[in-house]
C-alpha positions as CSV (number, residue, x, y, z in Angstrom):
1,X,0.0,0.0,0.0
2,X,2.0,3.1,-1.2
3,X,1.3,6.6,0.5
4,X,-1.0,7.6,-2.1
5,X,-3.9,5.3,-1.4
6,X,-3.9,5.5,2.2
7,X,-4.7,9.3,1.8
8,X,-7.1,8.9,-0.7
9,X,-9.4,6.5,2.1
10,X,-11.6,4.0,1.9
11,X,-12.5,2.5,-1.6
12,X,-15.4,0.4,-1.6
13,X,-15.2,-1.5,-5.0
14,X,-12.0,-3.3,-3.4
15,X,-13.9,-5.3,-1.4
16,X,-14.6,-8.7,-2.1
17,X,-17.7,-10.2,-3.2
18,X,-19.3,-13.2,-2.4
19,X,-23.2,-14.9,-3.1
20,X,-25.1,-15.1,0.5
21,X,-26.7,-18.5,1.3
22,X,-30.6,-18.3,-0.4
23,X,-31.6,-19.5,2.9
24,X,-30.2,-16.3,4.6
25,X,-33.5,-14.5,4.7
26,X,-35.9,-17.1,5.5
27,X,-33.6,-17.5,8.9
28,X,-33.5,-13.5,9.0
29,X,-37.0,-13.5,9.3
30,X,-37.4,-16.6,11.3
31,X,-35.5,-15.3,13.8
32,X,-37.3,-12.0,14.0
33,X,-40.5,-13.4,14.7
34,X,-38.8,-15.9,17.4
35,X,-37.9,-12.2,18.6
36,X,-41.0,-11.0,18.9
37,X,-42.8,-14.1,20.1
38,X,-40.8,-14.3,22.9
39,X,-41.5,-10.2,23.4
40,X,-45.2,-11.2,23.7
41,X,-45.1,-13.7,25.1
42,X,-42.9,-11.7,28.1
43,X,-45.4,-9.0,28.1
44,X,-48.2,-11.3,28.9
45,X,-46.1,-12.8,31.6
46,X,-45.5,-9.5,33.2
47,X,-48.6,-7.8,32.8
48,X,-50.2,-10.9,34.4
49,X,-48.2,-11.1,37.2
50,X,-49.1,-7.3,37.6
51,X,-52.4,-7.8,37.5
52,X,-52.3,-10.5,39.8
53,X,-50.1,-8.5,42.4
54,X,-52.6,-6.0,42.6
55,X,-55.6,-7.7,42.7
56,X,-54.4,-9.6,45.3
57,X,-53.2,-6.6,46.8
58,X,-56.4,-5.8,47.1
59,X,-58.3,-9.0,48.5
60,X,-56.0,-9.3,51.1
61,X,-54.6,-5.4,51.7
62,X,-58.1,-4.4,52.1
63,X,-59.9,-6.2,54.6
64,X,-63.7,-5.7,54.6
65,X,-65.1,-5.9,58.0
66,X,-69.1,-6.0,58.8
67,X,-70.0,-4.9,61.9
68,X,-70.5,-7.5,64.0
69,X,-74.1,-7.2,65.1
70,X,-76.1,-9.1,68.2
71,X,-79.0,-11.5,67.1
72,X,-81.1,-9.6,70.0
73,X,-80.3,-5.8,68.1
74,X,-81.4,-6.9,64.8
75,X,-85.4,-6.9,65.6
76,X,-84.5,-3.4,67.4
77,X,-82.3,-1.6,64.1
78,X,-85.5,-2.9,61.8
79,X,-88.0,-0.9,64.6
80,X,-85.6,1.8,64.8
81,X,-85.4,2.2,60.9
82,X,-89.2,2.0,60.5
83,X,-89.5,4.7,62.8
84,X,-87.3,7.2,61.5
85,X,-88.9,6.7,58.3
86,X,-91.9,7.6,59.8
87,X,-90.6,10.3,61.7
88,X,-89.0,12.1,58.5
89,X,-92.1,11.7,56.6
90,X,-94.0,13.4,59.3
91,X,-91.4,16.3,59.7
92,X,-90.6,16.6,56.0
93,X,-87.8,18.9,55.3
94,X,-88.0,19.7,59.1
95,X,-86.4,16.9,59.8
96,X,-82.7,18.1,60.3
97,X,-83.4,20.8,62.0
98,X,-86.4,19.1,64.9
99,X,-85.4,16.7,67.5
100,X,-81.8,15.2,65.9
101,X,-80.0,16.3,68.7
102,X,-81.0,13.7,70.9
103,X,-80.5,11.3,68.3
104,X,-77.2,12.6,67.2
105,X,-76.2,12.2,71.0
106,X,-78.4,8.6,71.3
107,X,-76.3,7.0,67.4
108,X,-72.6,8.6,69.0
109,X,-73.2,6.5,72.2
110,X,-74.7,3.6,69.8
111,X,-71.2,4.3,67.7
112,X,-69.1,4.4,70.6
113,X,-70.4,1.3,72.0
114,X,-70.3,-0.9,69.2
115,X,-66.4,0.6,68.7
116,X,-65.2,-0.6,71.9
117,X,-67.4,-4.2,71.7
118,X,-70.0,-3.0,74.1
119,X,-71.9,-6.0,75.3
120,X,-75.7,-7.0,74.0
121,X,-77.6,-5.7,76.7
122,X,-76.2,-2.2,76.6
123,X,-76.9,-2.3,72.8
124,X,-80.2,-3.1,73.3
125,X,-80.8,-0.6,76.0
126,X,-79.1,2.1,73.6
127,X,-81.4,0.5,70.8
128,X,-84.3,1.0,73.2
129,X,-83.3,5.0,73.8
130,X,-83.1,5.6,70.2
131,X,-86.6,3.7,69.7
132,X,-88.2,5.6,72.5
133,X,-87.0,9.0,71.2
134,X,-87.9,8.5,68.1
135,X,-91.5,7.5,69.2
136,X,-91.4,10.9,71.2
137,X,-90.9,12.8,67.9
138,X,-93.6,11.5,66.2
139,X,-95.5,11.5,68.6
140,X,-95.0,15.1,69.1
141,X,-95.2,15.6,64.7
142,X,-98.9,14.2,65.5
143,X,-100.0,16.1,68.3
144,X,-98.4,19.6,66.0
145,X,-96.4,20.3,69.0
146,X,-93.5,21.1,66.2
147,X,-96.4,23.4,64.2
148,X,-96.6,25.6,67.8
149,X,-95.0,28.8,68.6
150,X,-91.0,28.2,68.4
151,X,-90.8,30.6,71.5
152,X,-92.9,27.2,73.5
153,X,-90.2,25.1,75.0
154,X,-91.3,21.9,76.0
155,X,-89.8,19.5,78.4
């Protein structure tokens, strides 16, 4: 190689030729589909175990707990229920505003006592209040003590 040629760079037509195997592409081609077959088949596997990880995740990270509710308290909630639902038809959109105080107070001690596993008997007497004041209210909703004067405080 004289001095000439090296300065002159790269010459392509010096390179030698040669006929590829006519098998070449089909395995080009094979191989590129293994390729992505494989990529596929990874993404399933992945997104899979993704799916899986959350969703168990969420079964077990996620604990639904029902309120765990005396046999004796159940007959009690269903008067309770009825009652209000009587109560707030009767008051209408009064309802808020007459008589939820001593509720509010009555389902806070109802609240409280079911939080700390209060035992059945002081459910039911708490079941018992609410019932009672609730009949008070209607009671009073049919007698129109609510339709009175609001300066008449009653006790």
């Amino acid at each position: 190689m004289n001095l000439e040629q090296g300065t002159r760079g790269f010459d392509p037509r010096r390179l030698p030729e040669f006929a590829p195997d006519p098998a070449l592409w089909s395995r080009i081609v094979a191989a590129q589909q293994r390729r992505a077959s494989r990529r596929r088949w990874q993404r399933a596997v992945v997104g899979g175990a993704l799916a899986a990880s959350i969703a168990a995740a969420l079964l077990v990270g996620v604990p639904v707990l029902a309120p765990v509710v005396p046999s004796g308290t159940i007959a009690m909630q269903d008067e309770s229920r009825a009652l209000e639902d009587e109560w707030r038809r009767l008051a209408g959109t009064q309802a808020a505003a007459l008589g939820s105080t001593r509720l509010r107070a009555i389902d806070a001690e109802l609240q409280a006592a079911y939080d700390r596993g209060a035992a059945t008997d002081e459910l039911s007497a708490l079941w018992q209040q609410r019932n009672r004041a609730l009949q008070g209210l209607i009671a009073a909703m049919q007698d129109g003590a609510y339709g009175r004067s609001s300066s008449i405080t009653q006790l």
